[in-house]
LOGU-46940 format. One record per residue: x, y, z of N, C-alpha, C in turn; residue in one letter; residue number from 1. Coordinates in Angstrom, 3 decimals. Layout:
        nxx        nyy        nzz       caxx       cayy       cazz        cxx        cyy        czz   r     k
          X          Y          Z          X          Y          Z          X          Y          Z   A   NUM
...
***
This chain:
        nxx        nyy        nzz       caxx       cayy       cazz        cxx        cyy        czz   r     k
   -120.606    -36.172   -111.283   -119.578    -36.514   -110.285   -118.812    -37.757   -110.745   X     1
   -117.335    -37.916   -110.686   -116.794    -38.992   -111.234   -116.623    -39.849   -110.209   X     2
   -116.736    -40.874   -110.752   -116.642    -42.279   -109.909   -115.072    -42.571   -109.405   X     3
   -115.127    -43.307   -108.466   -113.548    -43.500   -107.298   -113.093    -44.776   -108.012   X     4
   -112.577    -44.673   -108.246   -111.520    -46.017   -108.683   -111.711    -46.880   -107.763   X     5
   -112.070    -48.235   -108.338   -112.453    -49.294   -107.578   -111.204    -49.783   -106.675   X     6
   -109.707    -49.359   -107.086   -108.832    -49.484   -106.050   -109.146    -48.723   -104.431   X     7
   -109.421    -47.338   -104.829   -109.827    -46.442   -103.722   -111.219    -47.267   -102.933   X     8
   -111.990    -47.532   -103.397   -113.134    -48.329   -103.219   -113.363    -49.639   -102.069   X     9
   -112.097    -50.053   -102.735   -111.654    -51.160   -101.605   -110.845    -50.687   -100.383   X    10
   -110.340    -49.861   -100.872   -109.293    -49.115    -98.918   -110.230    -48.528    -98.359   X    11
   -111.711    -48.033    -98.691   -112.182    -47.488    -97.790   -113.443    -48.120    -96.960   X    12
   -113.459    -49.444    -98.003   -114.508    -50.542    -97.517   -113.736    -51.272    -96.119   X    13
   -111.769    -51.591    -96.174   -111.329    -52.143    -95.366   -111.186    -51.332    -94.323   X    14
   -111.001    -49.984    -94.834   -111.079    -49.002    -93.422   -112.401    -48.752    -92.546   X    15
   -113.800    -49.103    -93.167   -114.440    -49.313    -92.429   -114.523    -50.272    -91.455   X    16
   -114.234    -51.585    -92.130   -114.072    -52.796    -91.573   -113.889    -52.791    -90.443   X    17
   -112.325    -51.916    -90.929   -111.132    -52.182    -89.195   -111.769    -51.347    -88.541   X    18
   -112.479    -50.255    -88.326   -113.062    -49.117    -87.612   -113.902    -49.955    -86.760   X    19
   -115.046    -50.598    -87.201   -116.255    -51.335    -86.630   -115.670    -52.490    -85.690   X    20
   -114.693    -52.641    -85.993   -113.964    -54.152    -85.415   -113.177    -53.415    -84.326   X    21
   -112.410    -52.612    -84.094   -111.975    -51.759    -82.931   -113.485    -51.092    -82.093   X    22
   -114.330    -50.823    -82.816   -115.335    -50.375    -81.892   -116.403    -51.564    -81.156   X    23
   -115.925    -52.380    -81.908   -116.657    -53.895    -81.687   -118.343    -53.705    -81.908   X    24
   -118.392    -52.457    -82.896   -119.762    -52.608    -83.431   -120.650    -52.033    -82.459   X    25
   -120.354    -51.310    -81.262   -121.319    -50.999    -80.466   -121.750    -50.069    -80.733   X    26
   -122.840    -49.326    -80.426   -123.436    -47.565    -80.171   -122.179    -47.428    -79.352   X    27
   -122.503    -45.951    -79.112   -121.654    -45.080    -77.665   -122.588    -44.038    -77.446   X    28
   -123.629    -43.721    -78.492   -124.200    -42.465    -77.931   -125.175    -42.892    -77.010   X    29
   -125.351    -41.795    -76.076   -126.177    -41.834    -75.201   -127.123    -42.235    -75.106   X    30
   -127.794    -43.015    -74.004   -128.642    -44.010    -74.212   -128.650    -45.179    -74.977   X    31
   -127.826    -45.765    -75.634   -126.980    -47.028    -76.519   -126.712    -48.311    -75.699   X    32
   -126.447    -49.407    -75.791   -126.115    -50.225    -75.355   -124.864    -50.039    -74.949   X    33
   -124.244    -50.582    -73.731   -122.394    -50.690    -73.197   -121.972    -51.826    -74.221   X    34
   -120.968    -51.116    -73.937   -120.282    -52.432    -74.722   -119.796    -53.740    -74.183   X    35
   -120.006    -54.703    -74.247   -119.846    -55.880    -73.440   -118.526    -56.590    -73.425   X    36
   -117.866    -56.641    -72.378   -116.427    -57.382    -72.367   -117.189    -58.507    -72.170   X    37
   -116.129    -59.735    -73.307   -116.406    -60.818    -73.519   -116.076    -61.802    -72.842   X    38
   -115.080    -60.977    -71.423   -114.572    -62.311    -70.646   -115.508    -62.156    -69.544   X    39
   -116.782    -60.895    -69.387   -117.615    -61.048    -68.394   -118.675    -62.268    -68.702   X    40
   -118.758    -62.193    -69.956   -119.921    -62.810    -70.395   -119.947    -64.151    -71.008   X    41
   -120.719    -65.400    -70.438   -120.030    -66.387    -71.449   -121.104    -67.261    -72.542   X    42
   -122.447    -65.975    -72.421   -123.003    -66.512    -73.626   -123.662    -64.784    -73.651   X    43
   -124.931    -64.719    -74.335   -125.200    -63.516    -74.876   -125.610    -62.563    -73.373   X    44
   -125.169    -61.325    -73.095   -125.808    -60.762    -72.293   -127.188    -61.383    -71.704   X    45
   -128.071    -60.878    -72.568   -129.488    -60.892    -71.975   -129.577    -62.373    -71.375   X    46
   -129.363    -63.170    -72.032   -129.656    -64.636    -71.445   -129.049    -65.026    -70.620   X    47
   -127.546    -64.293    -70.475   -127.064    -64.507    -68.854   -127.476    -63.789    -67.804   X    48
   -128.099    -62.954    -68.032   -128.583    -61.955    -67.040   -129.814    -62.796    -66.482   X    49
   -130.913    -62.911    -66.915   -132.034    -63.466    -67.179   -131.556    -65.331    -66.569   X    50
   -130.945    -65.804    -66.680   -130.954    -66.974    -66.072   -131.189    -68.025    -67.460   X    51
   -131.412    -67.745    -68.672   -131.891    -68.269    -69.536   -130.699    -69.361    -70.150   X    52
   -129.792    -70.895    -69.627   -128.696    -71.520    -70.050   -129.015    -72.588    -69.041   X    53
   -128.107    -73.368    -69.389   -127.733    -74.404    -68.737   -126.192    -74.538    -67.986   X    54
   -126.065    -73.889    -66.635   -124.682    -73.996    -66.352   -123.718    -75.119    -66.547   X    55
   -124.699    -76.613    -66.543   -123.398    -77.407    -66.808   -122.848    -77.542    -68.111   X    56
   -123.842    -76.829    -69.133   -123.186    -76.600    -70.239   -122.562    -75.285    -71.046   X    57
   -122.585    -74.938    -70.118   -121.879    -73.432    -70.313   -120.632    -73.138    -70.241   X    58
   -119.710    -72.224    -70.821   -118.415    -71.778    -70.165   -118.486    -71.068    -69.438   X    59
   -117.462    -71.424    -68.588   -116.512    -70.697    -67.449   -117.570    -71.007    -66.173   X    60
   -118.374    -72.192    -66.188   -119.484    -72.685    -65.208   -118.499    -73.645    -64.675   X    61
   -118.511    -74.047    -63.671   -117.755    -74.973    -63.085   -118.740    -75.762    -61.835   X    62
   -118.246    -77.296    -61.985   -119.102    -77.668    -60.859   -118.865    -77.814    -59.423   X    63
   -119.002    -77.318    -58.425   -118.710    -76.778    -56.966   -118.035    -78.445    -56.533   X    64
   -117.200    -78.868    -55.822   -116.828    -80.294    -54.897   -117.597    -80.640    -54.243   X    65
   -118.037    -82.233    -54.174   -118.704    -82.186    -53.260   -118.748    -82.136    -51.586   X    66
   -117.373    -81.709    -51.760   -116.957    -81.170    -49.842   -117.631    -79.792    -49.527   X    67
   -117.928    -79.056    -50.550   -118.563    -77.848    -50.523   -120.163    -77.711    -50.046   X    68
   -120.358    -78.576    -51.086   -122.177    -77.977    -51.130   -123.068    -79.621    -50.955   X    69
   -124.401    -79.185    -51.365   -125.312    -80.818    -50.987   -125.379    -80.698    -52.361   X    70
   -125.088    -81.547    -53.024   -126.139    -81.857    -54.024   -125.078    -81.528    -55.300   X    71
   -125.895    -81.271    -56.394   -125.251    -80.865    -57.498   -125.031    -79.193    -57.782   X    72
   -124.619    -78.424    -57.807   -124.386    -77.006    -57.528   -123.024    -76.780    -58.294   X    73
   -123.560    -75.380    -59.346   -122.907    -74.592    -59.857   -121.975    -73.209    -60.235   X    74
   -120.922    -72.555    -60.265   -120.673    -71.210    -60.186   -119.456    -71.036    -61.215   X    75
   -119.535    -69.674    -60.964   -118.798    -68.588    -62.180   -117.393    -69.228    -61.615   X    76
   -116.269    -69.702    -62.402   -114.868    -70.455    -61.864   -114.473    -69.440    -61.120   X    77
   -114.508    -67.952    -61.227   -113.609    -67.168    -60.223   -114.014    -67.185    -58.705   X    78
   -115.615    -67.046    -59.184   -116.218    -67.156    -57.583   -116.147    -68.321    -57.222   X    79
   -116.558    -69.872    -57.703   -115.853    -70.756    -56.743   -114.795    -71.185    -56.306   X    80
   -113.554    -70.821    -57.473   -111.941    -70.483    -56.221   -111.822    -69.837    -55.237   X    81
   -112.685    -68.798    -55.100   -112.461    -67.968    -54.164   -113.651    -68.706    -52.976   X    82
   -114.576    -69.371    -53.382   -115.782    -69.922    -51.948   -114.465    -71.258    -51.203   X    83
   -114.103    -71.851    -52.396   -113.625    -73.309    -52.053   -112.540    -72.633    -50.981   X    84
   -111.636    -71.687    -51.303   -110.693    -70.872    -49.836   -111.364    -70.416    -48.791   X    85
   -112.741    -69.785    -48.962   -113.268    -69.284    -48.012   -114.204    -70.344    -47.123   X    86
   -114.692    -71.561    -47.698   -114.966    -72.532    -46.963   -114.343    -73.239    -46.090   X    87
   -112.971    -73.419    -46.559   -111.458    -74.351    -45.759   -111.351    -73.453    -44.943   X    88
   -110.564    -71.612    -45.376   -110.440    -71.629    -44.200   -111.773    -70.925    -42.770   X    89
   -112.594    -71.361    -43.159   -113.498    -71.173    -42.336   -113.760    -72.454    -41.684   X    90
   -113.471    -73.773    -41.831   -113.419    -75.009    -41.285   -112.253    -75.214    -40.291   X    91
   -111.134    -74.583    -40.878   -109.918    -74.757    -40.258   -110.188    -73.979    -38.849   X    92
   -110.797    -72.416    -39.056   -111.446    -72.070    -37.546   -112.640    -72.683    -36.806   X    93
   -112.976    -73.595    -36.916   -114.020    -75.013    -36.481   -115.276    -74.074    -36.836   X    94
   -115.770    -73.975    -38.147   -116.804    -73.148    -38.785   -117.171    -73.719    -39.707   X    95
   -118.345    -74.566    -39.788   -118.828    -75.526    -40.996   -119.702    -74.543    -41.445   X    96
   -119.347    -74.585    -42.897   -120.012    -73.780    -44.107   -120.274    -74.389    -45.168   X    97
   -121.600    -74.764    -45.739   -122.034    -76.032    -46.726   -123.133    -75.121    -47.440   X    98
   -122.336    -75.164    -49.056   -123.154    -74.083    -49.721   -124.816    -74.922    -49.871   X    99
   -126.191    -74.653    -49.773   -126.949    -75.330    -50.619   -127.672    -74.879    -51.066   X   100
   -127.449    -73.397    -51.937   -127.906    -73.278    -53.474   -126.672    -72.244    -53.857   X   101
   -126.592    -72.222    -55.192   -125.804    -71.477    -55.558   -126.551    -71.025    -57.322   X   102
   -125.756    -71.814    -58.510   -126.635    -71.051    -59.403   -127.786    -71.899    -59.475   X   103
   -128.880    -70.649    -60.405   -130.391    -71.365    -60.224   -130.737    -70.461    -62.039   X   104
   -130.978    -71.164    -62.615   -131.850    -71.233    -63.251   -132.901    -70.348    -63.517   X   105
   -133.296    -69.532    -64.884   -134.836    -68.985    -65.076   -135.971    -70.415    -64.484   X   106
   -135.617    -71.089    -65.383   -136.268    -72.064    -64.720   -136.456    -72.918    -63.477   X   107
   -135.647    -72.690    -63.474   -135.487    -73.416    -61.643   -136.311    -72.506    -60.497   X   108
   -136.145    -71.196    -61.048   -136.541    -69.719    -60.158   -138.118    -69.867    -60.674   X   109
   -138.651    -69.970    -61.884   -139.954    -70.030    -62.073   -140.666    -71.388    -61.165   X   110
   -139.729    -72.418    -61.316   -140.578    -73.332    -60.359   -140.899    -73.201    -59.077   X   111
   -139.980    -72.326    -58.359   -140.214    -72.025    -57.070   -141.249    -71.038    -56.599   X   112
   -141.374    -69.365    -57.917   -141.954    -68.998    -57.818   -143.558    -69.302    -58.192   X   113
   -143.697    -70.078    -59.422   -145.330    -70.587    -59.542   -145.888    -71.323    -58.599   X   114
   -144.723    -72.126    -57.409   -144.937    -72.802    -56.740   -145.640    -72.224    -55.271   X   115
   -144.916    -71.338    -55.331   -145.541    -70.691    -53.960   -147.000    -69.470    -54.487   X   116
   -146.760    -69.358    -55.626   -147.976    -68.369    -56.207   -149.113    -69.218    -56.148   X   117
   -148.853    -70.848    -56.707   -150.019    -71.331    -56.727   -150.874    -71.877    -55.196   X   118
   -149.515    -71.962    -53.993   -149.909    -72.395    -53.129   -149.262    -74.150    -53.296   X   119
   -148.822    -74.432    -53.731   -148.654    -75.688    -54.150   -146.916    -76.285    -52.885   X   120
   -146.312    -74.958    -52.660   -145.025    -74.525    -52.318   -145.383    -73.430    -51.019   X   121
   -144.910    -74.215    -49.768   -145.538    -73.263    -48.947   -144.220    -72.361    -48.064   X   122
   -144.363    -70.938    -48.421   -143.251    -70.283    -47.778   -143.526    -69.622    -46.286   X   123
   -142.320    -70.182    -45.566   -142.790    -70.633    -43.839   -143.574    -71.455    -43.909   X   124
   -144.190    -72.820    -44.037   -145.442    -73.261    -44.113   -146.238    -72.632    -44.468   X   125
   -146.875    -71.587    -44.848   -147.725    -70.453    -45.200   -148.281    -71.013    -46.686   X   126
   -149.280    -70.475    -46.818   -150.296    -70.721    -48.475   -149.943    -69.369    -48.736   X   127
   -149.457    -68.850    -49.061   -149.835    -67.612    -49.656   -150.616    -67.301    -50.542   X   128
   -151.355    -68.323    -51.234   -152.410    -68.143    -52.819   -153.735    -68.264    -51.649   X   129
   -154.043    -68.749    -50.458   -154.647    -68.620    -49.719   -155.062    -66.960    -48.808   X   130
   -153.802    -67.120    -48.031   -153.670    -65.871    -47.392   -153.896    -64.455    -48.161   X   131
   -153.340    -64.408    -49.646   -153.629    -63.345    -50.404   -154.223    -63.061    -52.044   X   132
   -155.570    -63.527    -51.705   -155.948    -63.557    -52.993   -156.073    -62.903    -54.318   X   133
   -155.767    -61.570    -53.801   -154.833    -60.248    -54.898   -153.885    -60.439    -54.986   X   134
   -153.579    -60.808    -56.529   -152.221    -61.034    -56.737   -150.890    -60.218    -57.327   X   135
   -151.156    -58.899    -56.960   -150.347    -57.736    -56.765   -149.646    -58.100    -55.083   X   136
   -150.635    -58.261    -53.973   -150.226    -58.465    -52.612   -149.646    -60.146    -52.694   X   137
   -149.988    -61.007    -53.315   -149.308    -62.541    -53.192   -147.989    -62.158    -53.737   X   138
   -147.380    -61.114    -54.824   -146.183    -60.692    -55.454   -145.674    -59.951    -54.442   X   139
   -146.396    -59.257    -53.515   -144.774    -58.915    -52.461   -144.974    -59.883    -51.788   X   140
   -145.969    -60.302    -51.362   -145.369    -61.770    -50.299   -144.565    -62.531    -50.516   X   141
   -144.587    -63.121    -51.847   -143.388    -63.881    -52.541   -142.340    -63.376    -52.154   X   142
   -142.059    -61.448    -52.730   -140.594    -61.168    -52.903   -140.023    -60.813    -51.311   X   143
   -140.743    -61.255    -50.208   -140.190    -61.339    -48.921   -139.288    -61.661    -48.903   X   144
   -138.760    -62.860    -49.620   -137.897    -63.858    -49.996   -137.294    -64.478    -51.331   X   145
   -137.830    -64.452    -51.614   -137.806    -65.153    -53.164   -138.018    -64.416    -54.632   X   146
   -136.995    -64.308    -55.744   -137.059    -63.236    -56.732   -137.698    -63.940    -57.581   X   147
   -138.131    -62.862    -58.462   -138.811    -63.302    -59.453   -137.816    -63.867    -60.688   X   148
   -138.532    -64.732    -61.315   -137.662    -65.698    -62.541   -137.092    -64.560    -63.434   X   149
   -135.957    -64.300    -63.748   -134.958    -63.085    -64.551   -134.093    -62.218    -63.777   X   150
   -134.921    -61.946    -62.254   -134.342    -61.126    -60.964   -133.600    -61.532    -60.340   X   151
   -132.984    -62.701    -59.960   -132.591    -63.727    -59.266   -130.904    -63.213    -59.342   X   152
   -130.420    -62.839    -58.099   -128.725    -62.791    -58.853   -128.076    -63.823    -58.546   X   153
   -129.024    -65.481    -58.484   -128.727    -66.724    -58.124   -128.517    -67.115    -59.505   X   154
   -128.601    -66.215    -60.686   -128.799    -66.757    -62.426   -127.223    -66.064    -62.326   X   155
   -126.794    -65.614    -61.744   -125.644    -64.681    -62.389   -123.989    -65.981    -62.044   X   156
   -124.446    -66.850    -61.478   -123.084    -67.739    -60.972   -122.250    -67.565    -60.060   X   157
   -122.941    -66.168    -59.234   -121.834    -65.438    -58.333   -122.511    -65.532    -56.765   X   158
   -123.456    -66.063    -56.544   -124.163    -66.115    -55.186   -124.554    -67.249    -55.042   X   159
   -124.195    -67.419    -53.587   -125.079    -69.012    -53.034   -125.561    -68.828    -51.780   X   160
   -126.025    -69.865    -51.006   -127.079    -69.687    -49.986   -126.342    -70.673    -48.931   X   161
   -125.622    -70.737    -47.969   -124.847    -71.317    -46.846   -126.397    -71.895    -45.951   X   162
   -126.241    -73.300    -45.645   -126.380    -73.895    -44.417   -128.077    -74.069    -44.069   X   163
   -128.396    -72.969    -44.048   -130.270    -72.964    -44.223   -130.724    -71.507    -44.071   X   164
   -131.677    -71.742    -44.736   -132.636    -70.342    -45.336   -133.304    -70.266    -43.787   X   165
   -133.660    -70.920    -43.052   -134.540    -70.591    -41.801   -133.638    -69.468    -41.399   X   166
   -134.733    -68.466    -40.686   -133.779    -67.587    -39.937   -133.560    -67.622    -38.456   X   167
   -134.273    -68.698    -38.319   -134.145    -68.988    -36.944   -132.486    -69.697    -36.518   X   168
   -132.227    -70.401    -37.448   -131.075    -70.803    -37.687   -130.004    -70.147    -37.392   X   169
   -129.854    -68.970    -37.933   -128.813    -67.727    -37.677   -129.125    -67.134    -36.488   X   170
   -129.798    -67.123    -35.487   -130.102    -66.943    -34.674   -129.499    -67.607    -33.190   X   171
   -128.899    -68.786    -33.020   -128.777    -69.493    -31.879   -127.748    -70.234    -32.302   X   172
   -126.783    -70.652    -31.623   -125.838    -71.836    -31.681   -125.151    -71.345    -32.770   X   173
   -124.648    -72.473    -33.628   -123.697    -72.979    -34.771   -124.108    -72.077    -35.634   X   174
   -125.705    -71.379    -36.055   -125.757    -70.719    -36.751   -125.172    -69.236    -36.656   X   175
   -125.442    -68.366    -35.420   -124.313    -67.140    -34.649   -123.172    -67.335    -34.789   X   176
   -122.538    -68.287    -34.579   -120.781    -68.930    -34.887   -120.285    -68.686    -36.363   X   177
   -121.398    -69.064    -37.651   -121.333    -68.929    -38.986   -121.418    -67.630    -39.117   X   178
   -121.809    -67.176    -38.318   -122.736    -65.873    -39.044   -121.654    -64.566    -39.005   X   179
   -121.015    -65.040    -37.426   -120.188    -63.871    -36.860   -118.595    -64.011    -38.089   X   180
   -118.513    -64.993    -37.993   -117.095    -65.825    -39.043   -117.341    -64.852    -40.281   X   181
   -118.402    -65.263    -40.758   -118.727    -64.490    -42.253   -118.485    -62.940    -41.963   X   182
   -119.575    -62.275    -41.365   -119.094    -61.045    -41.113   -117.438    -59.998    -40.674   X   183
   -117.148    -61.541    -40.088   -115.576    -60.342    -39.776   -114.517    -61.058    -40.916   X   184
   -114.949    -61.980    -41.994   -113.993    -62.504    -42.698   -114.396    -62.618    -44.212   X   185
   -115.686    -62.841    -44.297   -115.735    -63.104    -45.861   -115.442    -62.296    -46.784   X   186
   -115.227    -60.902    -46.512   -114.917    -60.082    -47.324   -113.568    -60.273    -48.373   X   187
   -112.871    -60.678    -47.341   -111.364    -61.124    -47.219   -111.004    -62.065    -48.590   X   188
   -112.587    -62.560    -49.123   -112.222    -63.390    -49.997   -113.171    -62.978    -51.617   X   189
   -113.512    -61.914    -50.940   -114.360    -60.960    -51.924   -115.944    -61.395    -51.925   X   190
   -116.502    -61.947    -51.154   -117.885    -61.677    -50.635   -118.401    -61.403    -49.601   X   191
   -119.660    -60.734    -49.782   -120.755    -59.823    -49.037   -122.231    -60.227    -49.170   X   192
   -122.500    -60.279    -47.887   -123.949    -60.586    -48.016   -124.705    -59.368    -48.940   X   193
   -125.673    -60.645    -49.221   -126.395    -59.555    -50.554   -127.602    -58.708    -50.088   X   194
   -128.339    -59.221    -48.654   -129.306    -58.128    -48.149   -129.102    -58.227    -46.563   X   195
   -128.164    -57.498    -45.980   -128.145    -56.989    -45.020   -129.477    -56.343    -44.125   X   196
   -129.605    -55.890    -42.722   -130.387    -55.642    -42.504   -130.425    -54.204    -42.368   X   197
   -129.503    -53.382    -42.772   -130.006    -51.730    -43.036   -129.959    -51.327    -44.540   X   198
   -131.467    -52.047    -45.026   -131.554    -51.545    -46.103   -133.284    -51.192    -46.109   X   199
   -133.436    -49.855    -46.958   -134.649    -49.662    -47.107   -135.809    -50.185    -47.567   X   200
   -135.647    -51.035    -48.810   -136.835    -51.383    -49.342   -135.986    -52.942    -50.121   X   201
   -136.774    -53.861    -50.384   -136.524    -55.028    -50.580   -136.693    -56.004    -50.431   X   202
   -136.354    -57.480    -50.269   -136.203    -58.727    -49.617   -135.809    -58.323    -47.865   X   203
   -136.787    -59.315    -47.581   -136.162    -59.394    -45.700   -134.888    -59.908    -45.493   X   204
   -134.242    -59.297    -44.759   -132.462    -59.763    -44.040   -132.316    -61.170    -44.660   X   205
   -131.348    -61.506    -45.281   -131.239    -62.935    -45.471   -129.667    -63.238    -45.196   X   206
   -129.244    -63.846    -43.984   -127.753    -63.836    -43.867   -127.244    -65.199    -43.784   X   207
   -128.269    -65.705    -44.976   -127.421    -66.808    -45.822   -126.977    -66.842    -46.826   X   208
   -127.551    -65.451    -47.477   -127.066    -65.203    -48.961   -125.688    -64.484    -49.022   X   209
   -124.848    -64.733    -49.585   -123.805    -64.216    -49.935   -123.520    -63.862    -51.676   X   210
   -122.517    -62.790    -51.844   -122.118    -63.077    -53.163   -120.787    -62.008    -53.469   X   211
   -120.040    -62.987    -54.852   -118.999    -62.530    -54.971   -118.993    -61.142    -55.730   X   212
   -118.424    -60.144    -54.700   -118.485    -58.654    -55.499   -117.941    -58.193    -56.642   X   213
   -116.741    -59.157    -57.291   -116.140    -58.512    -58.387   -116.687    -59.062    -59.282   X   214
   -117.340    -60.219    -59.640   -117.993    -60.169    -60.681   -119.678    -59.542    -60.595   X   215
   -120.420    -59.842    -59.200   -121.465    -59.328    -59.321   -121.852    -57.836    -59.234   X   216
   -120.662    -57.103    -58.863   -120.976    -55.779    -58.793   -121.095    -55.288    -60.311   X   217
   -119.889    -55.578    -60.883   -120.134    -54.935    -62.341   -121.355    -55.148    -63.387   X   218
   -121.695    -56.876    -63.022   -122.953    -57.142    -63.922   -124.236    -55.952    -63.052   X   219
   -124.224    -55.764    -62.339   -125.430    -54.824    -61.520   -124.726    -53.690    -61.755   X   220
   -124.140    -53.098    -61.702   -123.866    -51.625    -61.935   -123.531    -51.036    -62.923   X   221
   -123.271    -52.420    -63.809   -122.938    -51.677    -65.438   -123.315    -52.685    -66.580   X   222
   -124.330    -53.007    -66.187   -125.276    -54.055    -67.357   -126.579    -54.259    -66.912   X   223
   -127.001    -54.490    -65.493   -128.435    -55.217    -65.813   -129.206    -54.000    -66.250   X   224
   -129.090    -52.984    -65.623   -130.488    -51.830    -65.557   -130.396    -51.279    -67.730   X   225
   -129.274    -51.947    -67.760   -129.165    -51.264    -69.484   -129.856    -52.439    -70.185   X   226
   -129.252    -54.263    -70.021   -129.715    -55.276    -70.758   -131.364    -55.476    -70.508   X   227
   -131.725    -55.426    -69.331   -132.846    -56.138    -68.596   -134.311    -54.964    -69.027   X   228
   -135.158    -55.562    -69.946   -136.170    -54.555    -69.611   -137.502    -55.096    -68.933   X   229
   -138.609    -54.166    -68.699   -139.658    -54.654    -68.346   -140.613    -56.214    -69.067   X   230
   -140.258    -55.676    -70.305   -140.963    -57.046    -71.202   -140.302    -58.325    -70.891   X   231
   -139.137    -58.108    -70.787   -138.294    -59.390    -70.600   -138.798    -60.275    -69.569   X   232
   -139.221    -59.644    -68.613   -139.841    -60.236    -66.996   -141.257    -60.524    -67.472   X   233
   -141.402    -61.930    -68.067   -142.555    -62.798    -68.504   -142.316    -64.154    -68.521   X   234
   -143.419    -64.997    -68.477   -143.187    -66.734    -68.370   -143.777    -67.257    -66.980   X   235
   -143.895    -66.065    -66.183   -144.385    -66.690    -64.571   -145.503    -66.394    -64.678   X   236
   -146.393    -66.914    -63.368   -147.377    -66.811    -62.778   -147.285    -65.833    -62.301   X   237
   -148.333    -64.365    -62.860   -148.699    -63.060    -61.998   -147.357    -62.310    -62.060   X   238
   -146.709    -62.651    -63.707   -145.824    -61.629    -64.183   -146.130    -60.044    -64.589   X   239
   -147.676    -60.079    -64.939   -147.785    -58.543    -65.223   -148.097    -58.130    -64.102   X   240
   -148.419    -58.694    -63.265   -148.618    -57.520    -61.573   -147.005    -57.449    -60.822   X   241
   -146.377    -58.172    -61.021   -144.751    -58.304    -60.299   -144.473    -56.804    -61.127   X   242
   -144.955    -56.787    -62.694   -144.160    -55.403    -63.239   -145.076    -54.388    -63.242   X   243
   -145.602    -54.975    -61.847   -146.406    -52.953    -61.326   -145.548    -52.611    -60.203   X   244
   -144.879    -53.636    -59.455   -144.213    -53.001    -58.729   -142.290    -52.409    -59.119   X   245
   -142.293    -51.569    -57.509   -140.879    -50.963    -58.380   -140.156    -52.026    -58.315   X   246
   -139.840    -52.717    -58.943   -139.235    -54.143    -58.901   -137.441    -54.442    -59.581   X   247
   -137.055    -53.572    -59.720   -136.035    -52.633    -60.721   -135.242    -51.930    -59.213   X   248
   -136.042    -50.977    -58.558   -135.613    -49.970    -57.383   -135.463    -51.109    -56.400   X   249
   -135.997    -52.194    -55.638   -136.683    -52.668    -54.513   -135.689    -53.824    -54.860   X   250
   -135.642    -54.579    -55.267   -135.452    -56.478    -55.525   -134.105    -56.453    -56.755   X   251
   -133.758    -55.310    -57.446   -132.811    -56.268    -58.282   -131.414    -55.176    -57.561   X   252
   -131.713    -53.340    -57.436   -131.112    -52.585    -56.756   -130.945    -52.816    -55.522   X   253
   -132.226    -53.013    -54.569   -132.098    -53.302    -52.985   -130.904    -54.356    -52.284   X   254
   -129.966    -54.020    -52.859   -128.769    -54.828    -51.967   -127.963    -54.087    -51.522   X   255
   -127.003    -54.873    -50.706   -125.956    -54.335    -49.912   -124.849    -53.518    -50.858   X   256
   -124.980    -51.940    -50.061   -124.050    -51.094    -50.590   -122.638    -51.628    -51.134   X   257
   -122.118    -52.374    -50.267   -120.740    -53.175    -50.868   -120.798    -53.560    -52.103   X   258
   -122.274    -54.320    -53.001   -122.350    -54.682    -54.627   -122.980    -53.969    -55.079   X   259
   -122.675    -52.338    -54.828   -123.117    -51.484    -55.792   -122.591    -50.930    -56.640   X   260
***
């Protein structure tokens, strides 16, 4: 067989080139990785998914005002243009809304969770390393409330937690006033509470959580269940019993139809 002329040689090395560079190098066949738009993402998939960065050193992290939130608190720049409007004008209708959590950390999420695994961190006042000394049953007690470190869509920059986690809170006074505001308006600014109370399986009602749907819907409906695998969910306390449960179906799926 005769050899190609090293001219030919080179046009078909550059035509590969340009091929791989329009495809941006991904699979497509089935079962393959998606291909990742780069303005969703502002460091590698998996580690944004996973919580694994430092938002204040990250792009496209921005740090919330402190007219907004308590403390030091972080989010994705689109979703906090859009909270910082939806806070004003929810003040302007005499409706105080004060974010106090927003992004969190693998790490930040592991401290909370080893914390209450060990008992050290008591949820409701409750021991739970007390109350449930199988720690398959201390892992749904936890996820009553609280996700596991990688699960968290508090890692994603697009959700925060208004005013107080008690639910008694939402219940009476100023908290009913917030609550009703959000429901007939936040949409308006592109968020939705993230666990409503007609949902089947999951976290209990939490209608302090909110989050912004256009960026968090797409990372959940067209990246985590592809980036995120079982192995990945390690580093905590009573990580291999969290991945006996359906924890995938229940806690990262179990949200409000609106961020699906």
């Amino acid at each position: 067989m005769s050899q190609l002329h090293p001219k030919y040689v080179l046009i078909l090395l550059v035509l590969a080139s340009l091929y791989l560079a329009a495809s941006g190098g991904q699979e497509t066949e089935e079962g393959s990785a998606k291909p990742v738009r780069n303005d969703l993402f502002p460091i590698d998939p998996k580690s944004y998914l996973l919580g694994q960065f430092r938002p204040d050193t990250t792009g496209d992290f921005v740090r919330l005002p402190g007219k907004l939130t308590r403390g030091r608190a972080y989010l994705r720049s689109e979703a906090a243009e859009a909270l910082e409007r939806m806070v004003l004008a929810a003040r302007d209708a005499g409706i105080h809304l004060t974010v106090i959590s927003a992004t969190r950390t693998f790490r930040q999420q592991r401290v909370i969770w080893n914390g209450k695994f060990t008992g050290s961190r008591r949820s409701g006042g409750r021991n739970l390393a007390r109350e449930y000394p199988d720690s398959t049953e201390r892992c749904r007690a936890i996820l009553q409330y609280s996700s596991a470190p990688g699960t968290s869509r508090h890692h994603w920059g697009t959700d925060v937690d208004f005013n107080s986690t008690d639910p008694a809170y939402w219940r009476i006074g100023s908290g009913v006033a917030a609550l009703h505001w959000l429901d007939h308006n936040a949409h308006e600014y592109g968020f939705f509470m993230a666990y409503p109370p007609d949902r089947e399986h999951g976290y209990r009602y939490e209608p302090w959580h909110w989050s912004y749907q256009s960026l968090a819907g797409v990372l959940l409906r067209d990246y985590y269940d592809h980036v995120v695998s079982d192995e990945d969910l390690d580093g905590f306390l009573g990580a291999r019993h969290f991945r006996r449960l359906p924890w995938r179906e229940w806690y990262v799926n179990g949200v409000s139809k609106a961020l699906k």
